[in-house]
C-alpha positions as CSV (number, residue, x, y, z in Angstrom):
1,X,0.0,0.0,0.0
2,X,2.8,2.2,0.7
3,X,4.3,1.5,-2.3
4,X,1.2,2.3,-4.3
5,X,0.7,5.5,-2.4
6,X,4.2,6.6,-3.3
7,X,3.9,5.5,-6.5
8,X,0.7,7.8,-7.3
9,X,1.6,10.6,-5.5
10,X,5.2,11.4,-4.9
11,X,7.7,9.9,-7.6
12,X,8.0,7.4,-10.3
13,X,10.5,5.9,-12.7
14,X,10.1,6.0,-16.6
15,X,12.6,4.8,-19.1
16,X,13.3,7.5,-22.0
17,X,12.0,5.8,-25.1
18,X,13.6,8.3,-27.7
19,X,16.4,10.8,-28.3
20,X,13.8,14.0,-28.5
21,X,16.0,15.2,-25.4
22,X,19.6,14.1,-26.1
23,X,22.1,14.9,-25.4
24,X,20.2,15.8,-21.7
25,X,18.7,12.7,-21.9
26,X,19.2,9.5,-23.5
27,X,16.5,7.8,-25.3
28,X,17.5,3.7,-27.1
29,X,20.8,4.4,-28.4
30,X,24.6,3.1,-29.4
31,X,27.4,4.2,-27.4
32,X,31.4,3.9,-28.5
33,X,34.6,5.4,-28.8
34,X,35.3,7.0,-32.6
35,X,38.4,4.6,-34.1
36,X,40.2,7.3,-35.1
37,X,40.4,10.1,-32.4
38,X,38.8,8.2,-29.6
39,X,35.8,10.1,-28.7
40,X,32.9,8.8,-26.6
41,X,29.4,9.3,-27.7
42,X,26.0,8.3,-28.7
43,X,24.3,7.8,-31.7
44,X,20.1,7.3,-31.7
45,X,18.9,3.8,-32.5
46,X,14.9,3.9,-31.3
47,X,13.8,3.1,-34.8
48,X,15.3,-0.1,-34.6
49,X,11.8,-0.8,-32.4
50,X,8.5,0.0,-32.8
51,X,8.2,1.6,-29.7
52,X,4.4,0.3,-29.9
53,X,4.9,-3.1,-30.1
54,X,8.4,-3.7,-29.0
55,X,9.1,-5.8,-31.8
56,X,12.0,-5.4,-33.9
57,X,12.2,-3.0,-36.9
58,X,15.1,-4.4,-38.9
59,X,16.1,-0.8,-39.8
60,X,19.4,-1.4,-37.8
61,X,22.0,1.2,-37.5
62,X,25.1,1.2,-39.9
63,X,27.0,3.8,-39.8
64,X,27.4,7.4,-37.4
65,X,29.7,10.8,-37.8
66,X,32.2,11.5,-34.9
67,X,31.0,15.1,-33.6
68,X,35.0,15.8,-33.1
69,X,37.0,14.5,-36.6
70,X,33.8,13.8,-38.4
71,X,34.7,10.5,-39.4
72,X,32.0,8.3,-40.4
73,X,32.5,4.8,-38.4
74,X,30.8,1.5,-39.8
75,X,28.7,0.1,-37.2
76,X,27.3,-3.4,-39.0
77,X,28.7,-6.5,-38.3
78,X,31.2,-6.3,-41.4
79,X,32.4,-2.8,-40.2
80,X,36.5,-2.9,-40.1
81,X,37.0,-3.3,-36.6
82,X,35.0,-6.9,-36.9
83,X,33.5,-5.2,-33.8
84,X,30.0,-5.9,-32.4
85,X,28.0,-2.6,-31.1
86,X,25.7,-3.1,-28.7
87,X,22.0,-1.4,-28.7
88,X,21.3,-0.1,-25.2
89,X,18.0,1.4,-23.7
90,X,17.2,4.4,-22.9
91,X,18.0,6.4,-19.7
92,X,15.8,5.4,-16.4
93,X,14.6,8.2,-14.8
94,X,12.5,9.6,-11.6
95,X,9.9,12.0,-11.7
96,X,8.9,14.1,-8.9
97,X,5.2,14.2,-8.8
98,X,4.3,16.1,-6.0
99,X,5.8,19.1,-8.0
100,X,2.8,20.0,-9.7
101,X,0.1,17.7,-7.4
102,X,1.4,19.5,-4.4
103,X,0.5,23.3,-5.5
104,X,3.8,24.1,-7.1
105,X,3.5,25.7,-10.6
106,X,5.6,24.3,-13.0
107,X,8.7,26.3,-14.1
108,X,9.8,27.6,-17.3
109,X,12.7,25.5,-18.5
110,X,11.8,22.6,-16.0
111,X,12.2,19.5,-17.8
112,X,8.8,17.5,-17.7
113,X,7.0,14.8,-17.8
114,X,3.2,14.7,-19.0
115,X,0.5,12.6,-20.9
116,X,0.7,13.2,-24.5
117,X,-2.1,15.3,-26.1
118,X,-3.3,12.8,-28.3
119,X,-3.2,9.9,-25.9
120,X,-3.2,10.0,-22.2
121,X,-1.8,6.5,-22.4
122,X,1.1,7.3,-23.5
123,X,3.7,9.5,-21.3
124,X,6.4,12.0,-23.2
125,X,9.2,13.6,-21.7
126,X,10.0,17.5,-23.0
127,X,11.3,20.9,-21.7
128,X,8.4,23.3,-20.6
129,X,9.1,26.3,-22.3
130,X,5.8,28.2,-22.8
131,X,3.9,29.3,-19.8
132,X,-0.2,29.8,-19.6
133,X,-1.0,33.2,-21.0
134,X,1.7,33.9,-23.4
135,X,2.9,33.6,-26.7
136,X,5.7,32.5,-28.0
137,X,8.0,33.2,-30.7
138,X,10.5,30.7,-31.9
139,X,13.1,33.1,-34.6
140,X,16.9,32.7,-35.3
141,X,16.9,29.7,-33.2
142,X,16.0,31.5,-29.5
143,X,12.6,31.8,-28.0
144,X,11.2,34.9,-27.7
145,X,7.6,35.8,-25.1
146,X,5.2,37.8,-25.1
147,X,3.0,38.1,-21.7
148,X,-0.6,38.3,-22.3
149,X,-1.9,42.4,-22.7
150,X,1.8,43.2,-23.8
151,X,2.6,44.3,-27.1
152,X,6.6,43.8,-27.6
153,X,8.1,40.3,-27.5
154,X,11.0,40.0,-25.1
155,X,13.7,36.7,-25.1
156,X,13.6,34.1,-22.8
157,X,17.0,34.0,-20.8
158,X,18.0,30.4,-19.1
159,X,19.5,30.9,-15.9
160,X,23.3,29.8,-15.6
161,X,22.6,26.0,-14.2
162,X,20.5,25.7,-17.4
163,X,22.9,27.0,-19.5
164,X,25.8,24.8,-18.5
165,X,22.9,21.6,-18.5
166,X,21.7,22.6,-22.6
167,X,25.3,23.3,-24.2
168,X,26.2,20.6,-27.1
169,X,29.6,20.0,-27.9
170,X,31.4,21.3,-31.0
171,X,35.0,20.5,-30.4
172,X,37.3,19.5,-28.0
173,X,40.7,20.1,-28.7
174,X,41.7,17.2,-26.4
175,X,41.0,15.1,-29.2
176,X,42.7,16.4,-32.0
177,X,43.6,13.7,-34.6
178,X,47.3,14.0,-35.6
179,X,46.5,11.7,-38.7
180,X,44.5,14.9,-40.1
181,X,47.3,17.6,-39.2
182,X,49.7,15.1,-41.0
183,X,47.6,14.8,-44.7
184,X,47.9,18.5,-44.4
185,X,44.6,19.1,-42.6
186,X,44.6,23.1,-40.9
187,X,44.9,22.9,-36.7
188,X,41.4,24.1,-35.7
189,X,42.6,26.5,-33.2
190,X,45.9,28.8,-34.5
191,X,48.0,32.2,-33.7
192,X,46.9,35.1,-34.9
193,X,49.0,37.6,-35.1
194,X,48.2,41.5,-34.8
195,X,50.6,44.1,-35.2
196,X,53.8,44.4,-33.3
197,X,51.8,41.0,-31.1
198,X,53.9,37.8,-30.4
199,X,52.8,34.6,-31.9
200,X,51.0,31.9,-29.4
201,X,53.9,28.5,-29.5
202,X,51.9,25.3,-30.4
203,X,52.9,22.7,-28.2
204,X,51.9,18.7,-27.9
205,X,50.8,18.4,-31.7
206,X,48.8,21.5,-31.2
207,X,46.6,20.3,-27.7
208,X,48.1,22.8,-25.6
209,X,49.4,26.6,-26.6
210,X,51.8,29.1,-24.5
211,X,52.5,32.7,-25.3
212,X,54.6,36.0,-23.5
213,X,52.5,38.5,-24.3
214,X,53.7,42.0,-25.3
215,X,52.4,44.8,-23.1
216,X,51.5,47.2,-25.8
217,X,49.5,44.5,-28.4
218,X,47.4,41.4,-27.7
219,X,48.4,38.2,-28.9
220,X,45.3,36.2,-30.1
221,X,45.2,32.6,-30.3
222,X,41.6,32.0,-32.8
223,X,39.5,29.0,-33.3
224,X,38.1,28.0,-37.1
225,X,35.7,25.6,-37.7
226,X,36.8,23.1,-40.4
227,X,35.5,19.6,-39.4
228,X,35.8,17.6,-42.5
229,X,33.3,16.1,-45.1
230,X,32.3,12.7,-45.8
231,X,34.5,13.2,-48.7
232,X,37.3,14.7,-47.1
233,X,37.9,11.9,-45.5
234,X,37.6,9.3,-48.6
235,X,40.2,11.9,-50.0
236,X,42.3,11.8,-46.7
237,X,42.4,8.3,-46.6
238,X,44.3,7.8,-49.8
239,X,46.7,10.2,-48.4
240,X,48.1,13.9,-48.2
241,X,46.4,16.7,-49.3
242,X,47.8,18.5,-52.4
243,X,49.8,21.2,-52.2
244,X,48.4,24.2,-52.0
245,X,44.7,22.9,-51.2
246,X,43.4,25.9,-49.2
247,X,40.5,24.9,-46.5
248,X,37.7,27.5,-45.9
249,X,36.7,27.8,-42.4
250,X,32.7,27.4,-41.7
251,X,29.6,28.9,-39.4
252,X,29.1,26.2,-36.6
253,X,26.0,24.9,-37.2
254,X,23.9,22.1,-35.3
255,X,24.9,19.3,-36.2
256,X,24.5,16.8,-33.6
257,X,25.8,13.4,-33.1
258,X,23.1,11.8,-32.4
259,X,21.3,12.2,-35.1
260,X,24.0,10.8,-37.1
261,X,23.0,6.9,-37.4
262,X,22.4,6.0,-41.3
263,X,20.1,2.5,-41.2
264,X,19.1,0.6,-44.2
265,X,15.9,2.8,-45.0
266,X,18.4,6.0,-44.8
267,X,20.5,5.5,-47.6
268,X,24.6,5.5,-47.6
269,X,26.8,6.8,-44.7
270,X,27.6,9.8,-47.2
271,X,23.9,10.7,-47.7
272,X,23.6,10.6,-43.9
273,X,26.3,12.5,-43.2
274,X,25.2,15.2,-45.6
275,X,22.6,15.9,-43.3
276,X,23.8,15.7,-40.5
277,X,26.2,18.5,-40.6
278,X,22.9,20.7,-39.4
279,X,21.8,23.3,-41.5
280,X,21.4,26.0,-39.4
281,X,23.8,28.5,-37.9
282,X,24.4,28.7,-34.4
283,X,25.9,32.2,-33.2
284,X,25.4,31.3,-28.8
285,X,28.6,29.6,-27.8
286,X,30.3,28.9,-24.8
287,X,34.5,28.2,-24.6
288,X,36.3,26.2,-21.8
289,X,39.6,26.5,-21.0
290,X,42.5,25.3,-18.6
291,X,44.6,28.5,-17.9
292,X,48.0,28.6,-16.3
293,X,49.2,32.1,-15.4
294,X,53.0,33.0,-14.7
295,X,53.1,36.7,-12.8
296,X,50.0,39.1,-11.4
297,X,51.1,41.4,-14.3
298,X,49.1,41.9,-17.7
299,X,45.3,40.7,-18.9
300,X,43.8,37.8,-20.1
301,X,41.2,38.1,-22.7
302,X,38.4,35.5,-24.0
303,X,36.5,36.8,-27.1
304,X,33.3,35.2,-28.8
305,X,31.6,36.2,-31.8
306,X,28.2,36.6,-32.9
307,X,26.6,38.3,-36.2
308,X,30.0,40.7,-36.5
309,X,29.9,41.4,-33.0
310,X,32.6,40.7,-30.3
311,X,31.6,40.0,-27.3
312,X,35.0,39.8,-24.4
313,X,35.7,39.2,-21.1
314,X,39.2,41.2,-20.0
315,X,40.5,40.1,-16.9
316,X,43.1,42.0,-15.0
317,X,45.9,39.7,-13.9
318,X,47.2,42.0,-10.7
319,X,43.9,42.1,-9.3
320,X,41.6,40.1,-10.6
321,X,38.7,42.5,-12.0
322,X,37.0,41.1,-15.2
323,X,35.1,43.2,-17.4
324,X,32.6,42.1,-20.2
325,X,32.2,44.4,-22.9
326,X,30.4,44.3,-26.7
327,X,32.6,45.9,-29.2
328,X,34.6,48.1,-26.8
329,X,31.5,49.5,-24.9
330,X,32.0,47.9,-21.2
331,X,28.5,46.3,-19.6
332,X,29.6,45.2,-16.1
333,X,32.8,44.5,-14.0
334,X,33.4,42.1,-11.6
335,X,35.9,40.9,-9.0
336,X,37.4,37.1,-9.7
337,X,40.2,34.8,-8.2
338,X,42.1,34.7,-11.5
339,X,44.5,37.0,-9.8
340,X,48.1,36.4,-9.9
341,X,49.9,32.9,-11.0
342,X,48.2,29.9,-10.4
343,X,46.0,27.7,-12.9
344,X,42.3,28.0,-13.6
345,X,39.1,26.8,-14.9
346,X,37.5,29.4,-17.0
347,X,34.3,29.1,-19.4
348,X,32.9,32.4,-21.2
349,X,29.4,31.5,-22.8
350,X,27.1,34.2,-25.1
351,X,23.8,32.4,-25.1
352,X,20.2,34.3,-25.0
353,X,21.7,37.5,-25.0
354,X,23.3,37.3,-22.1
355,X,27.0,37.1,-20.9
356,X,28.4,34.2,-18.1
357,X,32.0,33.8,-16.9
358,X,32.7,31.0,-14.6
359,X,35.4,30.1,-12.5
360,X,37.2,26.8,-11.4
361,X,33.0,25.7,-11.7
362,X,31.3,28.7,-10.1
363,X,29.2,31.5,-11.9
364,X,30.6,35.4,-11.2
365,X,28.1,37.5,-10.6
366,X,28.0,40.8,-12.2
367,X,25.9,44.0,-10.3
368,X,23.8,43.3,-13.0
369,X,23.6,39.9,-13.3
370,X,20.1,37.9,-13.6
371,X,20.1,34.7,-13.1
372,X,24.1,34.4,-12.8
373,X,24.0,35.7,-16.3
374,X,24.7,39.4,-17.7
375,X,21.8,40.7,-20.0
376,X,22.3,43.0,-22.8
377,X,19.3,44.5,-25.3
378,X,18.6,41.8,-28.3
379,X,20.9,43.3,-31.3
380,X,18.7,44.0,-34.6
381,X,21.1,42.6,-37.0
382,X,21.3,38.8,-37.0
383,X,23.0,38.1,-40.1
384,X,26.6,36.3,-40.0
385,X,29.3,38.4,-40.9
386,X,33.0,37.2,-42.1
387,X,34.2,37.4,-38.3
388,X,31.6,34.6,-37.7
389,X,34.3,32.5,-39.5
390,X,36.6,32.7,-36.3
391,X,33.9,32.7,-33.6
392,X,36.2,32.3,-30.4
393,X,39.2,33.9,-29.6
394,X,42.2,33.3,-26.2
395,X,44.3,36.5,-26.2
396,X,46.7,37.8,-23.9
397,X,48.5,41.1,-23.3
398,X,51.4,42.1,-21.2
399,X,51.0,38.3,-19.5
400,X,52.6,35.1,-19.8
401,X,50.0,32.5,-20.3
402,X,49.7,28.8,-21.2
403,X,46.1,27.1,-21.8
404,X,45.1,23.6,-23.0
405,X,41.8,21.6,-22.9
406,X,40.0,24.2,-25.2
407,X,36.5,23.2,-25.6
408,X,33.9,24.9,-27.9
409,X,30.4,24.4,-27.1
410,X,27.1,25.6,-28.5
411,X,23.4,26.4,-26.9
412,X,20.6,24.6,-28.8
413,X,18.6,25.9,-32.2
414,X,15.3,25.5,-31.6
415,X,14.4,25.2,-35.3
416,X,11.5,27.5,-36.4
417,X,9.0,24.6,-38.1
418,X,5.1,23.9,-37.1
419,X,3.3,20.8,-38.7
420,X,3.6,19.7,-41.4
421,X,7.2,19.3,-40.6
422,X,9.2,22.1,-41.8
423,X,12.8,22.0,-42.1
424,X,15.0,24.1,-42.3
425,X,13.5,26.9,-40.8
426,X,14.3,29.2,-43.8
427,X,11.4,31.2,-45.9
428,X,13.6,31.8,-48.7
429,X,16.6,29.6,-50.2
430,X,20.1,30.0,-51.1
431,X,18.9,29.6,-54.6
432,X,17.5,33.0,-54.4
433,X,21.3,34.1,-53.9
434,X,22.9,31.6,-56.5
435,X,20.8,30.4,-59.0
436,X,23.3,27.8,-60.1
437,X,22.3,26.3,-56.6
438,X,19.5,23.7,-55.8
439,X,16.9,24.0,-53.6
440,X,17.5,23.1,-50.0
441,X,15.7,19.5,-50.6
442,X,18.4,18.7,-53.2
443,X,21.2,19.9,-51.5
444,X,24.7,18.5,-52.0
445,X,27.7,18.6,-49.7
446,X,29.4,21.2,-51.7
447,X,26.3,23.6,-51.4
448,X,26.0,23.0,-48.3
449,X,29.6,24.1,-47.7
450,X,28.9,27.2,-49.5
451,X,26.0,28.1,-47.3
452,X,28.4,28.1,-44.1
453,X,31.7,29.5,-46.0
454,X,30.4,31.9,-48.2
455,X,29.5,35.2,-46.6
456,X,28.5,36.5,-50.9
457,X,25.6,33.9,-50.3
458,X,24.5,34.6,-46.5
459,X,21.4,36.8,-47.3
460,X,19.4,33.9,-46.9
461,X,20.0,34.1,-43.6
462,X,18.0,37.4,-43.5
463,X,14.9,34.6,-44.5
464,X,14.6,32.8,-41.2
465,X,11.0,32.6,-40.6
466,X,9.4,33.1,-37.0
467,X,6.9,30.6,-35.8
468,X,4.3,31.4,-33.2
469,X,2.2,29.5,-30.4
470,X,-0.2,30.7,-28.2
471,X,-1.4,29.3,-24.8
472,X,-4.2,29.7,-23.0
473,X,-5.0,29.6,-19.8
474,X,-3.9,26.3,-18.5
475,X,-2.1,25.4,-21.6
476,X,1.7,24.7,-21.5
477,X,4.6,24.8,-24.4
478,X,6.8,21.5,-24.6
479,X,10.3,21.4,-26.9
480,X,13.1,18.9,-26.8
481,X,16.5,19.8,-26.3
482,X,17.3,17.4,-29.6
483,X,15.2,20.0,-31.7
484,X,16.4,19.0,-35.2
485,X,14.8,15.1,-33.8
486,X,12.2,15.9,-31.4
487,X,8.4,15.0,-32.0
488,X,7.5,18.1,-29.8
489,X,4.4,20.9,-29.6
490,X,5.7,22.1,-33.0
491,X,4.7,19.4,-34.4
492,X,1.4,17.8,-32.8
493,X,-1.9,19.7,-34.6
494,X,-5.3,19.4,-33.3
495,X,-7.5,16.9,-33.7
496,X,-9.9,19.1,-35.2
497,X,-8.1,19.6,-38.3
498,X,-8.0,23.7,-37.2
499,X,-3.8,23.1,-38.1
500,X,-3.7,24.9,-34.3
501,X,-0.9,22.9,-32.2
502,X,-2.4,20.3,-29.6
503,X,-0.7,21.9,-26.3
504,X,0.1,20.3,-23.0
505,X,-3.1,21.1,-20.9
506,X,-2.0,21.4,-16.9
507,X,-4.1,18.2,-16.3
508,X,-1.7,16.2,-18.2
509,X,1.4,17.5,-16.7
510,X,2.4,14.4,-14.3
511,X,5.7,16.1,-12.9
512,X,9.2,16.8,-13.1
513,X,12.3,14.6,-14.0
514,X,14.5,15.0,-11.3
515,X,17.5,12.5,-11.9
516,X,18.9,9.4,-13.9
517,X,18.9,7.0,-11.6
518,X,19.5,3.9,-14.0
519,X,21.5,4.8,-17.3
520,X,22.4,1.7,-19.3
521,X,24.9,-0.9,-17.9
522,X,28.5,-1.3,-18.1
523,X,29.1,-2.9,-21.7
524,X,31.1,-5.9,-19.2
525,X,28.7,-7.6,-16.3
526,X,30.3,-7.6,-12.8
527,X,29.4,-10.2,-11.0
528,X,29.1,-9.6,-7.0
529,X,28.9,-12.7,-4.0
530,X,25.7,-11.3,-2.3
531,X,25.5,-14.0,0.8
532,X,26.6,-16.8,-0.9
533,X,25.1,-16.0,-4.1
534,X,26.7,-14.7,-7.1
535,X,24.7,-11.4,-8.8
536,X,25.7,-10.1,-12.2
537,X,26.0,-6.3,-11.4
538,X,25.9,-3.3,-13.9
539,X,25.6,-0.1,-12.0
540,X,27.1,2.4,-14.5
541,X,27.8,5.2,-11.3
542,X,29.6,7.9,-14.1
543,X,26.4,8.4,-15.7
544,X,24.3,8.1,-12.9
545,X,23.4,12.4,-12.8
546,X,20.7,14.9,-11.8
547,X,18.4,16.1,-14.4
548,X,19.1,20.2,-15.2
């Protein structure tokens, strides 16, 4: 009875069926290292059962794209390694009931769970991000509210703990593949020289960079995205590059893993990979950084780039003041412990029109800080522009600095599309810029290139569409963090053919996730004497996590 009364009332655990929420939260899925640079991640593998009957599809995954070196691994059982991958299920989570039974409302961001629209049978797991008695705008990939009897809409700004939980990797120099830097392949992250500035030293293949910074010039160390093609790599394989190949930097975009897993119905690994290099640009970043500083004398600066704009945080080395500023103009100061020699933990992240700095793991706060986070008015221009091509930037001036473990992260796109599925979230096509160029349904990789190289060809940017949703009363807004995979409120209509969305109405809403308390087992059974008898034992405690 207990157990029934704690059951109904207070929590309860539900398995993740999908990947609508990865990377937050994993849905049926392959995990394994990539052969080449050895990173661990996930690829999506629900279709390989009808999540209605449980039976098996025999659309089995074949092939996914590493998220650091791109390379697209084999995954059947004739791929290279003669190796067999595994299909997991999806994270095991518990849900805190009494959040919503017990009077709480529910919270925008919250990640919840709630009976699906059409089907109260069935339960769905999504991020609440539309409250009762608003509208909401989703436009260049943020969301945007508009409070009922307001006029102007105004974006939604996560706080810090949910901007750290939503960021998706986009590289981490950690794994840079020396094979690629070898064939001739461009370092990802390289000196830039201004005038009269000293040059950053590359040291440990390029994993780890040192510079003695002039006092009267910065030195800037730049990062460029060039992950390679499916056809880079059939190139690289056969050996060097040619002298003299040039390779253009691109806009990060959001691709995601993930989504990555090519089955039978989806064609070749290189008509998979095609689309999974995301077709949208993503301009919110966030950069992570191990800093070692030699003397208390000089700055440190961390720069990140969005439309044209630069948006930096200087920090004074003698006594540790940090300042954020957009293009010059100074927003806030701050005092931090990076003050003096020592080494340090630093992330700078532009998401939602808002600036963070943390460091060694904690947020600064700014005088004006909300939410851990420094807001600044929503700029009017949202169109790349050729600094876009160099999005993040380590500089130093009058210091001596060294810094390794550069990671690049991004926040997620929530893509613009309402039912009938609409993707990409564009109104007009690159065609209407370069008429020698298909239409986004017959894209090829080297178009697709040009759309993220090619600032001639970025006024199609300037045709991102907005969508809009409106609740009601008691009606709430539900998006997964995986937006480019996620069966979410964009997509469900109405049952009375009205083409309205079907929202989440508060009775649905059963409560929110709280924590992964079962992710899927160690690949390797351990088996444990329990009194005499032996138990096979799979606790995997590295992934065991709360739910941001």
């Amino acid at each position: 009875m207990l157990a029934f009364l704690f059951r109904t009332f207070e929590a309860e655990g539900f398995e993740i069926p999908t990947g609508s929420m990865a990377p937050t939260l994993m849905g049926m899925h392959k995990d394994f290292e990539c052969p080449q640079c050895g990173y661990a991640y996930q690829v999506g593998a629900s279709h390989e059962v009808d999540l209605e009957t449980g039976r098996q599809t025999g659309d089995l995954i074949k092939s996914a794209t590493c998220p650091m070196c791109r390379f697209p691994t084999r995954l059947d059982q004739d791929n290279p390694l003669g190796r067999s991958y595994r299909t997991y299920s999806g994270d095991r989570i518990q849900a805190a009931k009494f959040t919503y039974y017990g009077g709480q409302e529910a919270q925008r961001w919250d990640v919840t769970l709630f009976k699906y629209p059409h089907g109260a049978e069935t339960n769905y797991i999504k991020r609440l991000v539309g409250l009762p008695n608003e509208t909401l705008s989703v436009w260049h990939g943020d969301l945007y509210v508009r409070p009922q009897g307001e006029s102007a809409f105004k974006i939604s700004r996560k706080p810090a703990e949910k901007v750290r939980a939503t960021l998706q990797e986009v590289y981490d120099n950690d794994y840079l593949l020396e094979k690629l830097i070898e064939r001739g392949w461009p370092l990802r992250w390289q000196s830039r020289e201004t005038a009269g500035g000293a040059a950053w030293q590359a040291e440990d293949q390029g994993r780890r960079f040192s510079v003695t910074a002039k006092a009267d010039a910065a030195s800037w160390l730049a990062y460029e995205h060039t992950p390679p093609s499916w056809n880079d790599w059939q190139a690289l394989e056969q050996g060097p590059l040619p002298a003299g190949t040039s390779v253009s930097p691109q806009l990060v975009t959001d691709f995601c893993a993930y989504n990555t897993g090519a089955t039978t119905a989806t064609g070749p690994p290189k008509k998979q990979a095609l689309f999974a290099q995301g077709l949208h640009w993503v301009g919110d970043l966030a950069i992570d950084f191990t800093c070692d500083v030699a003397a208390d004398t000089g700055k440190l600066l961390i720069d990140l780039v969005e439309a044209g704009r630069h948006y930096q945080c200087a920090i004074e080395l003698s006594s540790g003041e940090a300042s954020l500023s957009i293009d010059g103009q100074v927003l806030g100061k701050a005092h931090t412990p990076v003050q003096g020699s020592g080494e340090y933990e630093l992330s700078f992240a532009n998401v939602d029109d808002q600036l963070f700095l943390w460091v060694d793991g904690d947020v600064i706060e700014f005088p004006e800080s909300v939410g851990g986070g420094l807001p600044y008015p929503t700029p009017s221009a949202a169109r790349p522009q050729p600094d876009d091509l160099r999005p993040a930037r380590i500089g130093a001036q009058g210091a001596k600095v060294d810094v390794r473990h550069l990671r690049l992260r991004r926040d997620i796109y929530y893509i613009a599309c309402r039912a009938p599925r609409q993707f990409p979230d564009y109104s007009i096509s690159i065609d209407d810029y370069d008429p020698n160029c298909p239409l986004f349904s017959q894209l090829d990789e080297q178009h697709i290139r040009r759309m993220m190289s090619d600032p001639n060809v970025w006024g199609f940017f300037d045709g991102r569409r907005p969508v809009e949703f409106v609740m009601g009363a008691n009606q709430f807004l539900m998006f997964g963090d995986n937006s480019s995979a996620s069966m979410d409120s964009r997509l469900w209509l109405r049952s009375d053919n009205s083409g309205d969305p079907a929202l989440v109405d508060r009775s649905l809403l059963i409560g929110k996730a709280m924590f992964v308390y079962w992710p899927h087992a160690w690949e390797t059974p351990v088996s444990i004497d329990v009194v005499g008898y032996p138990v096979p034992f799979y606790p995997n405690f590295r992934k065991f996590r709360l739910v941001r």
